[in-house]
C-alpha positions, 0 to 999 in steps of 0.5 A: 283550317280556316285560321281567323275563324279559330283564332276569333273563335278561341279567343272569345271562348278564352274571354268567356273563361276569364269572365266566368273565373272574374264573376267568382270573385265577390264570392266566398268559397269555391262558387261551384256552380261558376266552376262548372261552367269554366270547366263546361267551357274548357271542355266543349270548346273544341268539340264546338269549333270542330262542328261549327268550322265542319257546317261553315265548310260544307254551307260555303267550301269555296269561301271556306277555301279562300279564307284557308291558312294551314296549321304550323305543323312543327308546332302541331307535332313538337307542342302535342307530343310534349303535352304527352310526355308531361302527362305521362310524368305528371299523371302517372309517375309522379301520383304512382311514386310512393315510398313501400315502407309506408304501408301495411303490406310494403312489397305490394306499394313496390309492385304498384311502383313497378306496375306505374313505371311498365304502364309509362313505358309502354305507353311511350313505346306506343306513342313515341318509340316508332318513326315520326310521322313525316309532315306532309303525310300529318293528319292537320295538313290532309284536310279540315276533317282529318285535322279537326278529327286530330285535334279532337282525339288529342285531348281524350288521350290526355284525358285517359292517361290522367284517369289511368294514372289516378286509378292506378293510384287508387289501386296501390293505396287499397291493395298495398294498405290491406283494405281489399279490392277497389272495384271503382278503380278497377273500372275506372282503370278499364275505361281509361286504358280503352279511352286512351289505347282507342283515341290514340289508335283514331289519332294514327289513323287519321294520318296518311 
């Protein structure tokens, strides 16, 4: 991965944020189209880089593999499997942790308790309970492909598990209150499982 350019790159993106959020300022209220457009930024920005430093590469491999500096793998793998755990806490355990006594039908909010607690640990399990992959073997030090595919997958396993853990939310508020089947969440709940099970499935893959 060519170092200068992503830190240019992620740099202006991150001064393009600051401006957008700074413009809403003199505005009262939400200003929700300048919203949009932080979260239209924050969302491609990887995408973008992943393309342009794939085109830079291929115009130009030589100066590309001059300019080259290699990721800092400790961080790499310490940083992204932490981002992991708190989402597993704040997206799923925290949301999904609600007192059965609350509602109309209370063993059912206490099996939706535990159908939160079975979801996290089988997602830890998945991810985190095999041997760690050995650094020279990582996906950021294969090549620029593997390492643009890695972190491009990462945030969509982010991504799923939030919307598993506020599906899985929906789901205990309609059953456990008697309103009936909450076929939105249901669907919400199939994406986000094969969303997060596929990315996270590429993410091995793409190790040696």
């Amino acid at each position: 991965v060519d170092g200068r350019y992503h830190a240019a790159f992620f740099g202006i993106a991150a001064l393009l944020q600051a401006g957008l959020m700074g413009a809403t300022l003199p505005f009262d209220g939400y200003c929700t189209p300048l919203l949009y457009a932080v979260v239209m930024v924050s969302v491609l920005t990887q995408p973008v880089g992943t393309v342009t430093s794939f085109i830079t590469f291929k115009l130009d491999p030589a100066k590309f593999r001059s300019r080259y500096i290699p990721f800092n793998i400790d961080y790499v793998m310490e940083r992204f499997n932490g981002l992991l755990i708190e989402v597993l806490g704040v997206a799923i355990v925290v949301p999904n942790a609600v007192y059965p006594g609350g509602y109309a039908h209370p063993w059912r909010a206490a099996i939706g308790v535990l159908c939160a607690v079975a979801l996290v640990l089988a997602l830890k399990a998945g991810m985190f309970d095999v041997e760690p992959i050995n650094a020279d073997l990582h996906a950021v030090r294969r090549g620029p492909a593997s390492a643009n595919a890695f972190l491009s997958l990462h945030p969509l396993i982010v991504l799923g598990m939030a919307f598993m853990g506020g599906a899985l939310r929906m789901l205990v508020e309609s059953t456990a209150s008697g309103a009936g089947p909450n076929l939105f969440a249901q669907r919400i709940m199939c994406a986000a499982s094969a969303l997060t099970m596929g990315s996270a499935t590429l993410t091995k893959l793409s190790h040696k």
